[in-house]
C-alpha positions as CSV (number, residue, x, y, z in Angstrom):
1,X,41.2,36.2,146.7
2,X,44.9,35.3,147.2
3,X,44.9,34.2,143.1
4,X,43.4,37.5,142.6
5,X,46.1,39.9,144.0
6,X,48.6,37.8,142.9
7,X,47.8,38.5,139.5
8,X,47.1,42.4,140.3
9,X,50.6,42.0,141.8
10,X,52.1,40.4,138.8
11,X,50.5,42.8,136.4
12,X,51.6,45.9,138.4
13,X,55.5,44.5,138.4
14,X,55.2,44.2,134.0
15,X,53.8,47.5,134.2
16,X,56.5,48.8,136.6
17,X,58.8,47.6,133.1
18,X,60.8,49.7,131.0
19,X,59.7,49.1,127.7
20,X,62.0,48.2,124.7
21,X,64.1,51.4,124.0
22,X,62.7,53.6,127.4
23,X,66.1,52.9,128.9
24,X,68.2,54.5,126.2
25,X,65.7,57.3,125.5
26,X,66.2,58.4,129.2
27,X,69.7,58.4,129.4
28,X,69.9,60.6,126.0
29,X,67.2,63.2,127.8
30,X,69.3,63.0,131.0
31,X,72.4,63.7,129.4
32,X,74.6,61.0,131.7
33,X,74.5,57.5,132.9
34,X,73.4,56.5,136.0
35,X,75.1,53.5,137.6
36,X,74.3,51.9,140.8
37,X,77.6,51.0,142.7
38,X,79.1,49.6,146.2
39,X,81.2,52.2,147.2
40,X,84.2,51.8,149.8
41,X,86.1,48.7,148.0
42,X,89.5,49.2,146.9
43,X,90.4,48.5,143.4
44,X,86.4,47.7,142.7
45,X,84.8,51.0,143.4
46,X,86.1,54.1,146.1
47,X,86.9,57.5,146.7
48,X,90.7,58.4,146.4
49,X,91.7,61.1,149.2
50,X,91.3,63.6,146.3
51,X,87.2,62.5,146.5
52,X,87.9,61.1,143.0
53,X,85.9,58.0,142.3
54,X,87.7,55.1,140.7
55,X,87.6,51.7,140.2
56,X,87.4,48.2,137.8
57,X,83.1,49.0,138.3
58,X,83.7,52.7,138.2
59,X,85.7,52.0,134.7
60,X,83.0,49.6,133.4
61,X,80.2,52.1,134.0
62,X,82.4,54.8,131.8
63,X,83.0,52.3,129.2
64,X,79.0,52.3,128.9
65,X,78.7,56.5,128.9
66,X,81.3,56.0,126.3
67,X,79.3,53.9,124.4
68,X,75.9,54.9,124.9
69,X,76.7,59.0,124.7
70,X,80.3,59.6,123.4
71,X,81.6,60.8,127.1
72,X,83.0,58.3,129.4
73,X,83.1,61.4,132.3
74,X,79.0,61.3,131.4
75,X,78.1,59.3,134.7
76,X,76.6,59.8,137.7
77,X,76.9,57.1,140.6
78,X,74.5,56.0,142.9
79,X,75.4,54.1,145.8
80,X,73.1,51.4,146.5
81,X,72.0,49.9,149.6
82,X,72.7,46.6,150.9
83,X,70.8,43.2,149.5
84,X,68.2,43.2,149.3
85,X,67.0,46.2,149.0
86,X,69.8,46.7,145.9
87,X,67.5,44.9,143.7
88,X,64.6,46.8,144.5
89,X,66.5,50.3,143.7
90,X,67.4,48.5,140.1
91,X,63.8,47.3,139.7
92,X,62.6,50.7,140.2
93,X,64.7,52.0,137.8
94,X,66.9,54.3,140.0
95,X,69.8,53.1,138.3
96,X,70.4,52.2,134.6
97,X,72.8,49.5,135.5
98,X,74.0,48.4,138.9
99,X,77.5,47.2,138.9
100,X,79.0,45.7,142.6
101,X,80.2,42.3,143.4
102,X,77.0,40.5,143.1
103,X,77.1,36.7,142.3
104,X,74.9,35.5,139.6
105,X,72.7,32.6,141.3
106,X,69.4,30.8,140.8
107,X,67.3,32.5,143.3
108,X,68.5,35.5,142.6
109,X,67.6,35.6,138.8
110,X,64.3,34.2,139.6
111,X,63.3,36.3,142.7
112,X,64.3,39.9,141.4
113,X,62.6,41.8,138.1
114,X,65.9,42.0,136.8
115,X,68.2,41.0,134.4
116,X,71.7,39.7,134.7
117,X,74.0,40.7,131.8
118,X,77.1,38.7,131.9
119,X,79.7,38.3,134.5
120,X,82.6,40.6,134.6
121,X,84.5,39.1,137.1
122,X,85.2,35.5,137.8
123,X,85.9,34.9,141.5
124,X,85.8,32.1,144.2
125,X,85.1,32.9,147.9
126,X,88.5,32.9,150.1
127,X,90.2,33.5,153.8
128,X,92.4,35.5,155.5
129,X,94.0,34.8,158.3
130,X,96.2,36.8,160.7
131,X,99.5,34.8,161.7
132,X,103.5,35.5,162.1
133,X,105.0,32.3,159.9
134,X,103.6,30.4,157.3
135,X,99.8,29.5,158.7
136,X,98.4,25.6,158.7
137,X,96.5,24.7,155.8
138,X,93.3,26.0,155.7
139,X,91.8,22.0,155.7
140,X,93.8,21.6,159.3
141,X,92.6,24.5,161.0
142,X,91.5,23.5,164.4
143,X,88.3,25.6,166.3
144,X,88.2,28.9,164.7
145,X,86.1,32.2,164.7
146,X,85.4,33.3,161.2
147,X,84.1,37.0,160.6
148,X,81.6,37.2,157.5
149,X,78.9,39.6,156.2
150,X,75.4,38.7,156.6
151,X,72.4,38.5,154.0
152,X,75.1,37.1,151.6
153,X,75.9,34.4,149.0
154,X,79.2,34.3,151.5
155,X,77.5,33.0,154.5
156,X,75.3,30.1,152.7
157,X,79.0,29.3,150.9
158,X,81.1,29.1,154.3
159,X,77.6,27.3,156.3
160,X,78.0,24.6,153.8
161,X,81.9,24.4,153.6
162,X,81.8,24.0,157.2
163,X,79.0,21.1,157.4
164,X,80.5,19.1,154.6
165,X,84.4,19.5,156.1
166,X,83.3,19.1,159.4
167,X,85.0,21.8,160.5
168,X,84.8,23.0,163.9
169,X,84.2,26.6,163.1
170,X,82.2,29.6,164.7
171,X,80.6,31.7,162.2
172,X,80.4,35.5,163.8
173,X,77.8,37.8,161.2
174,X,78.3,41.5,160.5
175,X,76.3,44.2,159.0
176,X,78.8,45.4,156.6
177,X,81.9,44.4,155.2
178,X,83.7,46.3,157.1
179,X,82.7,45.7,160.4
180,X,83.6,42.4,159.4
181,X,87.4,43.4,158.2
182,X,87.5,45.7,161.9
183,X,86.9,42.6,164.0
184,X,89.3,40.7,162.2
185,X,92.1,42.8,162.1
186,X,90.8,43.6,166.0
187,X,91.8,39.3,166.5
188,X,88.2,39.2,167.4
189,X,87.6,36.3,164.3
190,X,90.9,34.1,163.4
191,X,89.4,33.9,159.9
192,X,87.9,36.8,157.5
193,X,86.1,35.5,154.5
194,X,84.9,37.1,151.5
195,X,85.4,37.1,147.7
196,X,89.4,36.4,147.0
197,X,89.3,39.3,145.2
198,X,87.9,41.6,147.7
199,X,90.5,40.2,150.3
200,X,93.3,40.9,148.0
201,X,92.6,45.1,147.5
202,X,90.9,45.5,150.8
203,X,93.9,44.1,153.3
204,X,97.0,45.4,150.8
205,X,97.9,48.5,152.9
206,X,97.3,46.5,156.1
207,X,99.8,43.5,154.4
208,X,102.0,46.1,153.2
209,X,102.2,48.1,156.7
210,X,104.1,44.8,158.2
211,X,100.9,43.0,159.8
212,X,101.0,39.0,159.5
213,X,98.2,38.3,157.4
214,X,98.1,35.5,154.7
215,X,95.5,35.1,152.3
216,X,94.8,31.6,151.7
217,X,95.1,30.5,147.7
218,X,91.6,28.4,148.6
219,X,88.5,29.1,147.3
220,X,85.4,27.1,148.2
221,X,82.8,29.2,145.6
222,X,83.0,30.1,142.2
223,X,81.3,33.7,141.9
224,X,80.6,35.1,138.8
225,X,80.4,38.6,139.5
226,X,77.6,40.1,137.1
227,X,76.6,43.3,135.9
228,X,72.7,43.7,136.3
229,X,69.6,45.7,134.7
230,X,66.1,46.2,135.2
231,X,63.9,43.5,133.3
232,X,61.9,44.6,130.3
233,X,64.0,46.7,128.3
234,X,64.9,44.2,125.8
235,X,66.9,46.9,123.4
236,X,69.3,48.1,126.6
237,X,69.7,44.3,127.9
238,X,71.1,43.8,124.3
239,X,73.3,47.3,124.5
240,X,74.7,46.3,127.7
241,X,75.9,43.2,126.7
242,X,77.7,44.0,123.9
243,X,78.9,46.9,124.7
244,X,80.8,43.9,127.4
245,X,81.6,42.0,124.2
246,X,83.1,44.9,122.5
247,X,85.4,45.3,125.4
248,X,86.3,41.4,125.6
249,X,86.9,41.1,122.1
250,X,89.6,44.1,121.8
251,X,91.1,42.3,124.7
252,X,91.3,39.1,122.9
253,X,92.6,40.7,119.8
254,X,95.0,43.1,121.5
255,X,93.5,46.3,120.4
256,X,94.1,48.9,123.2
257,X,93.0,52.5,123.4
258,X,96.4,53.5,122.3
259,X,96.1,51.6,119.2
260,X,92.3,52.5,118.7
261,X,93.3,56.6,119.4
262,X,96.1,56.1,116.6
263,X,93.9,54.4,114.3
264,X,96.4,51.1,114.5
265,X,93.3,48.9,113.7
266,X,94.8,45.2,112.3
267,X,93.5,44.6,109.4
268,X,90.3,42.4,110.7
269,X,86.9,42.3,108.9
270,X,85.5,41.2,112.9
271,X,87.3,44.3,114.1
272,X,86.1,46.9,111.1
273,X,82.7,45.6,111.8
274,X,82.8,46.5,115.8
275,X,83.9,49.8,115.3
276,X,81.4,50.8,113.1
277,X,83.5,50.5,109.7
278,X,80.7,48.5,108.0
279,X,76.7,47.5,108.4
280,X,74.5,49.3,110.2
281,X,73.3,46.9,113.1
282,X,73.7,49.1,115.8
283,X,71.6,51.7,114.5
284,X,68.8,49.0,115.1
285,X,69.7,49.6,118.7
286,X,70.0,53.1,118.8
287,X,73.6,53.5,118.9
288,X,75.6,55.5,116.4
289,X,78.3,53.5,114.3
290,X,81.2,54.7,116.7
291,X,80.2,53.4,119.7
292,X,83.2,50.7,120.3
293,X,85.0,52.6,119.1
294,X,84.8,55.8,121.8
295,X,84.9,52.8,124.6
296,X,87.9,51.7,123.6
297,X,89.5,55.3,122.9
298,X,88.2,56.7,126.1
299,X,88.5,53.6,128.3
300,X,89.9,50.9,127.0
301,X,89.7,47.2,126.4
302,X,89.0,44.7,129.4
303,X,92.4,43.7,130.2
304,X,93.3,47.5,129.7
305,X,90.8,47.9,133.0
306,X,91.7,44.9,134.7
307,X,95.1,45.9,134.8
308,X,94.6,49.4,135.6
309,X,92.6,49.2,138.7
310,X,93.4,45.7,140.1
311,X,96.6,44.0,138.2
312,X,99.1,47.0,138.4
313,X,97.7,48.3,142.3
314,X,97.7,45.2,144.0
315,X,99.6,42.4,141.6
316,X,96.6,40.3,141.3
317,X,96.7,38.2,138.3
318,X,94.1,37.5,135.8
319,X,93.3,33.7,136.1
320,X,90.1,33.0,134.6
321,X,89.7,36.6,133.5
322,X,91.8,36.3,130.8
323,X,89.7,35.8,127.1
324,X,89.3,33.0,125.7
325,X,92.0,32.6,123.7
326,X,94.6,32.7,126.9
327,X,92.4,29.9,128.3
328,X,90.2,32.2,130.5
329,X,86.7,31.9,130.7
330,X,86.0,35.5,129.0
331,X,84.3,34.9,125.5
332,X,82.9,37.4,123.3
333,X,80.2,35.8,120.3
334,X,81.0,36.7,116.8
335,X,80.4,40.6,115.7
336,X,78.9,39.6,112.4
C-alpha cells in the first residue's frame, strides 16, 4: 500500500509539470511576467516611499520581461511566503520565476520540484554587532546572544560555526527577518547574523543615523544566491538561463545599455551573435532574434544592475560578482 501511493504521488507531481514550452506560451497569453519576490529588503527587493518597487531582484525580473516580451515594465510581482512554503507557490506554478535570497543547497534541489537556474549573487553569511569603538574580533567574542531567522540555511550555518569554534553563544530564533533586526537594534541579541549582503542594505540608514554598529568582514558560509523555476519546462529552464548569460557576458565585455541604445556594438562575432545579428537559435526557444538585445537597452548588463541597486546606494563592492575575466566567479558559456 505505501509503494502504491507513493507512486500515485510521484505521478501526480510529473503531471502537476509544465511541459516544454507551457511556460513561455503562458506568459505571451498573459501579457506580463510574473515573478515571485521577498519584499521588504533594501537594495534586493522594496517599496520606495513613492510605493515604487525596486531592487537588484526587482531589475533581474525586468531583464526577463525584456527578454521574453520586449517590455521590461511587463511584470507583475508576487510576494511569496516564507520557506517552505515558497517552493510550493513555485511548484504550483504561481510564479514564473521566484527570485529572493535563496541559497542553492543539496536538500533543497532534491526535496522541491524545482529547478535552480544559476546563482546571481555570491554571498557568505556574516554579523553585526552593535558597539562604540572598534569591536573584538569576531573569534574572541566571549558569551553572546545572537538574533537569527528560523527555518533557514542561516541557522544550520551559525549551529555549526558555533559547535566547531566552541563558541559560547546563545542562539535566539525569529519569525522574520525583521523581528530579528528589531531585537538587535533593541540590545536584546549582541550579534545579528544574516547574509553579508543583507546586513550591508538593511542596517545603512541605522549606521548612517550615528548608531555604533560594525559589520564584521567574516563570513562563515558561502551562499550562492539562485534564481529558481518550476521543474519540467525544459525550453523556459533554458530561457532563463541565458537570458542570465546574456547579461554576464555584456558585463564581461563592457557593453552597457548606453552603448547597446546607440548601437556602439565592438566589433565581436560572440557579441553579433547574442544580439540576434546572425543564426537563428533562439527562435528554437521561442524568442525573437532581439531578445539580448531589449535587456540590455532597457535594463542593462549585470554590473549595470549590481551597481545600480547595491554598489552606488550602499558602497558595497563586487567581490566575487565581478565576471570572469576580473577574477569573479560570474562565467557566461560561449554564444556560439
Amino acid at each position: 500500500m505505501a509503494t502504491a501511493l507513493a507512486v500515485i504521488a510521484a505521478l501526480t507531481a510529473t503531471q502537476a509539470r509544465a511541459a516544454d514550452g507551457e511556460t513561455l506560451e503562458r506568459i505571451h497569453n498573459r501579457g506580463v511576467l510574473v515573478c515571485g519576490l521577498r519584499s521588504g529588503v533594501s537594495g534586493i527587493s522594496f517599496s520606495d516611499p513613492q510605493g515604487h518597487l525596486d531592487g537588484f531582484l526587482v531589475d533581474v525580473c525586468r531583464v526577463f520581461a525584456a527578454a521574453t516580451l520586449g517590455n521590461a515594465q511587463a511584470i507583475r510581482v508576487v510576494r511569496l511566503p516564507e520557506k517552505p512554503q515558497e517552493y510550493s507557490a513555485v511548484e504550483k506554478h504561481e510564479v514564473d520565476v521566484a527570485l529572493t535570497t535563496t541559497t542553492w543547497t543539496f536538500s533543497r534541489d532534491i526535496s522541491y520540484d524545482v529547478e535552480f537556474l544559476m546563482p546571481l549573487l555570491h554571498d557568505g553569511q556574516g554579523f553585526a554587532i552593535q558597539s562604540e569603538g572598534p569591536p573584538p574580533p569576531l573569534d574572541r567574542l566571549g558569551p553572546r546572544t545572537v538574533c537569527v531567522k528560523t527555518a533557514t540555511t542561516t541557522v544550520l550555518n551559525l549551529e555549526d560555526h558555533i559547535r566547531k569554534s566552541d563558541l559560547p553563544w546563545t542562539i535566539r530564533t525569529f519569525q522574520t527577518l525583521d523581528e530579528a533586526l528589531q531585537a538587535f537594534l533593541a540590545h536584546e541579541c549582541d550579534l545579528l547574523t544574516t547574509d553579508r549582503t543583507v546586513l550591508i542594505t538593511s542596517l545603512a540608514g541605522y549606521r548612517q543615523a550615528g548608531m555604533g554598529i560594525h559589520i564584521y568582514p567574516d563570513v562563515i558560509s558561502r551562499e550562492p544566491l539562485t534564481p529558481y523555476i518550476a521543474r519540467g519546462d525544459r525550453n523556459w529552464y533554458d530561457i532563463t538561463r541565458w537570458i542570465l548569460h546574456a547579461i554576464i557576458l555584456a558585463d564581461a565585455r563592457g557593453v552597457t545599455a548606453a552603448d547597446v541604445q546607440a548601437g556602439r556594438i565592438p566589433d565581436d562575432p560572440e557579441l553579433h551573435r547574442m544580439l540576434g545579428h546572425a543564426g537563428t537559435a533562439a527562435r528554437t526557444l521561442g524568442l525573437p532574434d532581439d531578445w539580448a538585445l531589449q535587456a540590455l537597452a532597457q535594463v542593462g548588463n549585470y554590473g549595470e544592475i549590481f551597481d545600480r541597486n547595491l554598489g552606488i546606494p550602499y558602497g558595497m563592492d563586487r567581490g566575487m560578482n565581478r565576471p570572469w575575466t576580473q577574477g569573479g566567479l560570474l562565467y557566461s558559456p560561449p554564444f556560439r
